[in-house]
N, CA, C and O atoms as a MOPAC input file, in Angstrom:
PM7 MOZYME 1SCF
protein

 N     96.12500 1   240.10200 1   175.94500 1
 C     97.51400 1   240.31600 1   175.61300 1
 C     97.58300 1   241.28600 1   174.42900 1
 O     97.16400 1   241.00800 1   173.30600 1
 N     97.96400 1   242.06700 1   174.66500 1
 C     98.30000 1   243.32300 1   173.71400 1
 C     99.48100 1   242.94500 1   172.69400 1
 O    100.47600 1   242.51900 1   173.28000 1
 N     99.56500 1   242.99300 1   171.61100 1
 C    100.16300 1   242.75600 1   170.24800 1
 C    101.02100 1   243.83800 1   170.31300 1
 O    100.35000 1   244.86600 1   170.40700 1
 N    102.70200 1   244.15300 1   170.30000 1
 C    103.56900 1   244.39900 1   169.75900 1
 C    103.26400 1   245.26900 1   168.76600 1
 O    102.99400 1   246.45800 1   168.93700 1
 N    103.31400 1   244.55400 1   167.47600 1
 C    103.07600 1   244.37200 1   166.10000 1
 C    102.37900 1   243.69100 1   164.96600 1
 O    103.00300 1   242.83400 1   164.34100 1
 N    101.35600 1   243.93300 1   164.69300 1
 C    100.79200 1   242.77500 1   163.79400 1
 C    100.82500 1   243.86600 1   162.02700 1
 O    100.69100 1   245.04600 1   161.70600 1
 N    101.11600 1   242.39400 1   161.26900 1
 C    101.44700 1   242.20400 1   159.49900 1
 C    100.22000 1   241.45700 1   158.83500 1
 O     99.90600 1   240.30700 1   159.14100 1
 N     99.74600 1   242.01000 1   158.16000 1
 C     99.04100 1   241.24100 1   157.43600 1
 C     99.20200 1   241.04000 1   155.75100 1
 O     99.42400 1   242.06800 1   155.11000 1
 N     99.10800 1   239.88800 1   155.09200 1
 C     99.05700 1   240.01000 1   153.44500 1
 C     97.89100 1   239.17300 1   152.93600 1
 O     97.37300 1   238.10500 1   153.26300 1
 N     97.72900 1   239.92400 1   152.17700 1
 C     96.22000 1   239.13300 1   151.51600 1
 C     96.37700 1   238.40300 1   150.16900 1
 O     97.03200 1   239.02500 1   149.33200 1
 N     95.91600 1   237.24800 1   149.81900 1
 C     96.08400 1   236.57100 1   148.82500 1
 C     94.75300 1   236.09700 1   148.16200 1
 O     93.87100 1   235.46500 1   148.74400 1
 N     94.73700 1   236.51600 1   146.79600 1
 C     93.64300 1   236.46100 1   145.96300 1
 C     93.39900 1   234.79000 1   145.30900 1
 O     94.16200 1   234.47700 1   144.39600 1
 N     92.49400 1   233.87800 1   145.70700 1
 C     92.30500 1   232.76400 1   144.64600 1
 C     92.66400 1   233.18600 1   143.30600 1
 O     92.42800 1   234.33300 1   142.92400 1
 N     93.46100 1   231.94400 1   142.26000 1
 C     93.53500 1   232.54400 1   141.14500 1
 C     92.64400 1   232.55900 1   140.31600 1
 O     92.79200 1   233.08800 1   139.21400 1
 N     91.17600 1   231.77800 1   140.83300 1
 C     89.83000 1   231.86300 1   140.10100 1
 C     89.22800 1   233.09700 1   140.64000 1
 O     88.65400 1   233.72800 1   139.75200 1
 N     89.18100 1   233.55100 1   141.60000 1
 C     88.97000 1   235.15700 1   142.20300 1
 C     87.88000 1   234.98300 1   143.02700 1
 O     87.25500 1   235.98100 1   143.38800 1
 N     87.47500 1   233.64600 1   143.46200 1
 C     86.41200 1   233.46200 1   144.15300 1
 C     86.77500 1   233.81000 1   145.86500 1
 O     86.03200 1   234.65000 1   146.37200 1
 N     87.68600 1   233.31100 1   146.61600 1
 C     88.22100 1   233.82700 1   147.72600 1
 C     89.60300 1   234.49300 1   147.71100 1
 O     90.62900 1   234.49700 1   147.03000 1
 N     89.02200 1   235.13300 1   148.97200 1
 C     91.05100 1   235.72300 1   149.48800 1
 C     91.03700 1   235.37900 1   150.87900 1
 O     90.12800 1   235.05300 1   151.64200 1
 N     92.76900 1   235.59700 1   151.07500 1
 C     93.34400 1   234.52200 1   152.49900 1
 C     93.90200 1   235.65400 1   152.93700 1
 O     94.55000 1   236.37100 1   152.17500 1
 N     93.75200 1   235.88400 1   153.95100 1
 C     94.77700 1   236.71300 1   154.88600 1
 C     95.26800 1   236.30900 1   155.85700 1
 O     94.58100 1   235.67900 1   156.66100 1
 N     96.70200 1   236.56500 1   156.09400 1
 C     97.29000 1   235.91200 1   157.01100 1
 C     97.86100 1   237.02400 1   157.78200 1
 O     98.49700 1   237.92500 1   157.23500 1
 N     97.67200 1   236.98200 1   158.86600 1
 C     98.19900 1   238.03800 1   159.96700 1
 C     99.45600 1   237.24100 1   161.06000 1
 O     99.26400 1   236.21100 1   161.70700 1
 N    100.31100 1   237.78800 1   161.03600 1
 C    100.99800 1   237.71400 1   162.18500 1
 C    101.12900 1   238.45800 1   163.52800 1
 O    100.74000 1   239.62500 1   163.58000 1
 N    101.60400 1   237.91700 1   164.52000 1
 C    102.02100 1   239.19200 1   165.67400 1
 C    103.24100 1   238.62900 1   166.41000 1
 O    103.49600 1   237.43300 1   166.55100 1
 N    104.16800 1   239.97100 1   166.98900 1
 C    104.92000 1   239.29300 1   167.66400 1
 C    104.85900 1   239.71800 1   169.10500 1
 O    105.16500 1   240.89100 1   169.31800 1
 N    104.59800 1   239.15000 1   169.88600 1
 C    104.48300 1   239.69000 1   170.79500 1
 C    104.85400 1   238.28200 1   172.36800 1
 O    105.62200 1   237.33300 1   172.20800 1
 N    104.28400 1   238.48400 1   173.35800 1
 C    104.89000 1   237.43000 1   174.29600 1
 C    105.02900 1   235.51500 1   173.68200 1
 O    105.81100 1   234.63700 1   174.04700 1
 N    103.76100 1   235.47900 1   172.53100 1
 C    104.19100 1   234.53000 1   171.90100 1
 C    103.85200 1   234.62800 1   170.54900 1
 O    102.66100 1   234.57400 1   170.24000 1
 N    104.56400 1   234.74000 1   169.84600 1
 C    104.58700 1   235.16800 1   168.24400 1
 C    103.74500 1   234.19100 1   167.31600 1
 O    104.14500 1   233.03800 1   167.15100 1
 N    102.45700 1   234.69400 1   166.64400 1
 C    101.96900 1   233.63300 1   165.94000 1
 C    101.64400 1   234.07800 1   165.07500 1
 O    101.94400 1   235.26500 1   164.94300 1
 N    100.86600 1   233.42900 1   164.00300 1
 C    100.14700 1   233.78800 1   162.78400 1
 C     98.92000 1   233.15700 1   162.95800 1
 O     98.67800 1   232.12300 1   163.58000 1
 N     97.89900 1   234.15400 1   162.11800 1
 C     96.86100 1   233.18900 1   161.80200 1
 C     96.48100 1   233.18100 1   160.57500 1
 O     96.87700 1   234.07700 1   159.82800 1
 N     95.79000 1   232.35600 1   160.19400 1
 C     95.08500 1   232.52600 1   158.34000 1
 C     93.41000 1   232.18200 1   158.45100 1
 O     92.76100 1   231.34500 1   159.07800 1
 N     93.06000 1   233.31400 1   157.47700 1
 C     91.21700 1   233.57400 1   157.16600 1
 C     90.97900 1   233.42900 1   156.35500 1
 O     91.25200 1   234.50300 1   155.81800 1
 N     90.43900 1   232.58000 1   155.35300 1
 C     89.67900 1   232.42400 1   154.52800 1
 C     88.20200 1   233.05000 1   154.06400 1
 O     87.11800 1   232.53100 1   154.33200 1
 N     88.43800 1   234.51100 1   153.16800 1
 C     86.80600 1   234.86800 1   152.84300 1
 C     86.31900 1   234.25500 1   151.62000 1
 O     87.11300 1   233.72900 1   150.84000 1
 N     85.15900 1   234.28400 1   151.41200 1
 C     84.44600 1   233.81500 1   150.32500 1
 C     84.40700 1   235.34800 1   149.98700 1
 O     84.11600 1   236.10400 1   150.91400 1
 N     84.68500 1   235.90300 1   148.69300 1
 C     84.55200 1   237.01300 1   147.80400 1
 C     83.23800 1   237.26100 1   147.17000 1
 O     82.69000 1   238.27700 1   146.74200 1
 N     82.81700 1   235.68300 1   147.26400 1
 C     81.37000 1   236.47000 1   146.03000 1
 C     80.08800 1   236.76700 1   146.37700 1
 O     79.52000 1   235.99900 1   147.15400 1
 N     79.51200 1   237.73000 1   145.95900 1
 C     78.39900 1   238.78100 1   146.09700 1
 C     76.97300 1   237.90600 1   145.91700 1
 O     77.04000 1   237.06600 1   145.02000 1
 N     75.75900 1   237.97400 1   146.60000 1
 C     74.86500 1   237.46100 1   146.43800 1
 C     74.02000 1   238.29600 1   144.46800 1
 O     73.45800 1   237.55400 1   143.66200 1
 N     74.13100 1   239.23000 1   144.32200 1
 C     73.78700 1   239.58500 1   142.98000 1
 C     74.09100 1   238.57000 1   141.85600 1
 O     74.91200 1   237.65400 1   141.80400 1
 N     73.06200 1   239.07200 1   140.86300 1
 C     72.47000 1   238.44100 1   139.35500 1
 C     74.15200 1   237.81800 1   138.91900 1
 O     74.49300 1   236.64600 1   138.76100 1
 N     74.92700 1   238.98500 1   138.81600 1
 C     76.29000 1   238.60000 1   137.66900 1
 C     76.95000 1   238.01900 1   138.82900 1
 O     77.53300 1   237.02400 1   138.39700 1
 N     77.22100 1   238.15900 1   140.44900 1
 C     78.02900 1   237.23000 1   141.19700 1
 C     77.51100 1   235.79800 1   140.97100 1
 O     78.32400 1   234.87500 1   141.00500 1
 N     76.34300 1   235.58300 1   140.76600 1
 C     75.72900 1   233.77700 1   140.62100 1
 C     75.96700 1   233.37900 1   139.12400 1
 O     76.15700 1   232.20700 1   138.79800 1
 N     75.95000 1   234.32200 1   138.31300 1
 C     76.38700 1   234.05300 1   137.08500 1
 C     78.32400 1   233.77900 1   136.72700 1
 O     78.77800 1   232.96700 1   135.92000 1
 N     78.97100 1   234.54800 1   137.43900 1
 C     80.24100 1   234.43900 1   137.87700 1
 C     80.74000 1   233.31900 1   138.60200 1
 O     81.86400 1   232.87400 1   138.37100 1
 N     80.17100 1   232.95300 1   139.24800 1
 C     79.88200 1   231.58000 1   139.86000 1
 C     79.85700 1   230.55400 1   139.39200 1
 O     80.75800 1   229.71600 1   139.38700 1
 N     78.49700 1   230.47200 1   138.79800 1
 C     78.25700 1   229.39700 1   137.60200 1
 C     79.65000 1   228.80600 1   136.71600 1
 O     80.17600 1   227.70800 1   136.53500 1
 N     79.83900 1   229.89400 1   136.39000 1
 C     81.36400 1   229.96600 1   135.00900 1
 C     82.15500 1   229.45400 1   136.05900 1
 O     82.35100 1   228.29000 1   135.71100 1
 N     82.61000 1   229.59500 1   136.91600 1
 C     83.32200 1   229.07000 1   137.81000 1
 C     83.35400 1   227.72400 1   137.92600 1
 O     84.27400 1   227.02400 1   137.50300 1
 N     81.99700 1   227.17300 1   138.70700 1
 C     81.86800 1   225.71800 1   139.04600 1
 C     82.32100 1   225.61600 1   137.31300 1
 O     83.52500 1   225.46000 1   137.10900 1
 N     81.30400 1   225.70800 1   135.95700 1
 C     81.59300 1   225.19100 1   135.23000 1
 C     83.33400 1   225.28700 1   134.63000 1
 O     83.73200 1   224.21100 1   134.18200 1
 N     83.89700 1   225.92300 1   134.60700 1
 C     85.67100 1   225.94800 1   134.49300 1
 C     86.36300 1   224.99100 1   135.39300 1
 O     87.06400 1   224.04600 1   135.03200 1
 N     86.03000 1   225.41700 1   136.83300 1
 C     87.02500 1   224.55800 1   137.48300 1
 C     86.26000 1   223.90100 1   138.59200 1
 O     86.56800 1   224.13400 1   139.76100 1
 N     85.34300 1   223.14400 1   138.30500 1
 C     84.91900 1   222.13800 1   139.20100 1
 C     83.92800 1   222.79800 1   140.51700 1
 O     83.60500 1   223.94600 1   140.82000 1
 N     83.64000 1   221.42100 1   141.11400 1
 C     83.06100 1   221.83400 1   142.47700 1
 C     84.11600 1   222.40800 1   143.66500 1
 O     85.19600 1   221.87100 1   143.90900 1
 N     83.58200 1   223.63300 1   144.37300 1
 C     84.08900 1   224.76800 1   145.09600 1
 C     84.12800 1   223.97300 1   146.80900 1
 O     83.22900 1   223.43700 1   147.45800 1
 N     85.34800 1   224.16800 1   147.06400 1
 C     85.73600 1   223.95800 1   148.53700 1
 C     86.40300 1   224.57900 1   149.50800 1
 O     87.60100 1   224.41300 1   149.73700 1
 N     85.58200 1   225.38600 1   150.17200 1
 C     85.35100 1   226.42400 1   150.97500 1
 C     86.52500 1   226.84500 1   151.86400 1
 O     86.75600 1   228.01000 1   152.18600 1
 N     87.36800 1   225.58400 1   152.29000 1
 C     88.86200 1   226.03100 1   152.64300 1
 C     89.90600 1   225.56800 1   151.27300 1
 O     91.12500 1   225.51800 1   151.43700 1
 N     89.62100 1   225.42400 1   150.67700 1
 C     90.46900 1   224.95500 1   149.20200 1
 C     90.82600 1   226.49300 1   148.19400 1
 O     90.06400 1   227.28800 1   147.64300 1
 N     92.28600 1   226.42600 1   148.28400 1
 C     92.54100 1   227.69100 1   146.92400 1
 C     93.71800 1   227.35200 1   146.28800 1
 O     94.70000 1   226.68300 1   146.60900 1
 N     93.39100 1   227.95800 1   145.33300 1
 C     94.30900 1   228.11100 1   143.91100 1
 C     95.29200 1   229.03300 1   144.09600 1
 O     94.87600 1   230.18400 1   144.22900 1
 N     96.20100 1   228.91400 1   144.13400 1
 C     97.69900 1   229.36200 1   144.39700 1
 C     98.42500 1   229.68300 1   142.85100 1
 O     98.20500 1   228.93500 1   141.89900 1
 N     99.29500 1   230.87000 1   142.74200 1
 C     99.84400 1   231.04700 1   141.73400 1
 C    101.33300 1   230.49900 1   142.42300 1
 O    101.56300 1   230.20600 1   143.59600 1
 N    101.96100 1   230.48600 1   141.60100 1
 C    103.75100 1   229.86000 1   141.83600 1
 C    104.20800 1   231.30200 1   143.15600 1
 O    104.50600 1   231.39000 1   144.34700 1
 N    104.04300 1   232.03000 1   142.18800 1
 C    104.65000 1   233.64100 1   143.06500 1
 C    103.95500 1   233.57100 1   144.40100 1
 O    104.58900 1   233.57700 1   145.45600 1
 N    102.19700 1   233.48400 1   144.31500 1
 C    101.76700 1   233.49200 1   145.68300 1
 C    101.96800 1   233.19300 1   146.39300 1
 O    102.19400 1   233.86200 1   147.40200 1
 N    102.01900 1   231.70700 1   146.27200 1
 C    102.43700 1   230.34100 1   147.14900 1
 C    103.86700 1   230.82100 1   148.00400 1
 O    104.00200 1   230.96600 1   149.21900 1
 N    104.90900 1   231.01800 1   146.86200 1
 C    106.35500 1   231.34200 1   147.44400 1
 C    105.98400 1   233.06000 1   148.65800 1
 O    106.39000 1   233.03400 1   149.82000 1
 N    105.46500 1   233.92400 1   148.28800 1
 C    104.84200 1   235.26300 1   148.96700 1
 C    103.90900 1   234.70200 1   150.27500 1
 O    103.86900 1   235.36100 1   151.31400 1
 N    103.40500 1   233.83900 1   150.17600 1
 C    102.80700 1   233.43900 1   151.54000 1
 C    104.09500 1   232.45700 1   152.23400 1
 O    104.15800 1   232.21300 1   153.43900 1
 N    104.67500 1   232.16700 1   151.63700 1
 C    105.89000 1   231.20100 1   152.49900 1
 C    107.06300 1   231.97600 1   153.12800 1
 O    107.66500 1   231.70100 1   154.16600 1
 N    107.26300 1   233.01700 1   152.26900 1
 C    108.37300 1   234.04500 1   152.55600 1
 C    107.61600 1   235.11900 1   153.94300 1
 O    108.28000 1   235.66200 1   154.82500 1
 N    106.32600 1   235.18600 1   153.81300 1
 C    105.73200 1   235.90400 1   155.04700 1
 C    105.48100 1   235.30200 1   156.17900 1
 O    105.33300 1   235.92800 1   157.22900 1
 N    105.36900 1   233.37700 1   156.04200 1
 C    105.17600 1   232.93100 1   157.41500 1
 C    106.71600 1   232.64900 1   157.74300 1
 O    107.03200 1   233.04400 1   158.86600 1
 N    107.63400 1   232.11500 1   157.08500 1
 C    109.25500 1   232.13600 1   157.43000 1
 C    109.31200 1   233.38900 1   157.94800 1
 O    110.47800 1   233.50300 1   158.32600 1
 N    108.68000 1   234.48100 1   158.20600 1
 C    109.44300 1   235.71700 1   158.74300 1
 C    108.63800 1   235.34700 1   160.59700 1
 O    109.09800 1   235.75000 1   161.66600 1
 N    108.03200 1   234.93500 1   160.49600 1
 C    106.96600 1   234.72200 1   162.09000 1
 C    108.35900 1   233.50100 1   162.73200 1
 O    108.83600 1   232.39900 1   162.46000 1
 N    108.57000 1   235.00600 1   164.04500 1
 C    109.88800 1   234.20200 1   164.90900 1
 C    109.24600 1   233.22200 1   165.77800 1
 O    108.06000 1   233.28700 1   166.10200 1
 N    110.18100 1   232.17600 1   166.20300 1
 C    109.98400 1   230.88500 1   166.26300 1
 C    110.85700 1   230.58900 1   168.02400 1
 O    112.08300 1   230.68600 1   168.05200 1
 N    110.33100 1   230.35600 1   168.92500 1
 C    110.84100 1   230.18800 1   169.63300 1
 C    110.91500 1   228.75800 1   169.96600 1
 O    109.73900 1   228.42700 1   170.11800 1
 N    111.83300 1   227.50000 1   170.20600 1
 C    112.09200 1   226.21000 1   170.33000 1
 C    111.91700 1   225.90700 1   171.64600 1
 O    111.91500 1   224.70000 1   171.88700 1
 N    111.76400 1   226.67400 1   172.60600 1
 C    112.20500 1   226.44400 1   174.24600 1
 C    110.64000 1   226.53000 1   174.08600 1
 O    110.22800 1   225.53100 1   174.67600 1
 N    109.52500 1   227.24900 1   173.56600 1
 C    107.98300 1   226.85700 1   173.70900 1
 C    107.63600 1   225.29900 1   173.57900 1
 O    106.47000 1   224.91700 1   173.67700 1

């Protein structure tokens, strides 16, 4: 099925360890999806970056992120735009 249109926005953890992208499409049935990457680099200062991490904010969970107020509302305002059909 060939996509219409697809949107995507990307959202940064506010510890900077992952980003989320969420894509939409609209097309015979309009959906979104969301991806979760892990951001950090196998190198010396990414494991050291890391470290500071676990030690700041705890043990790391791989679908788990830190949301700013603005983000949170910016990812809500982009899936409220993904049309919604009720008769599905």
């Amino acid at each position: 099925m060939k996509a219409i249109w697809e949107k995507s926005i990307y959202i940064s953890c506010e510890c900077g360890c992952d980003v989320m992208r969420i894509t939409k499409w609209e097309d015979q049935d309009p959906s979104a999806s969301l991806c979760i990457f892990k951001s950090s680099g196998s190198g010396f200062w990414s494991k050291v970056k890391h470290a500071w991490q676990y030690l700041k904010y705890g043990e790391f969970y791989y679908n788990d992120m830190m949301l700013t107020a603005e983000d949170a509302h910016r990812m809500a305002e982009f899936l409220k735009s993904v049309p919604y059909n009720e008769e599905a």
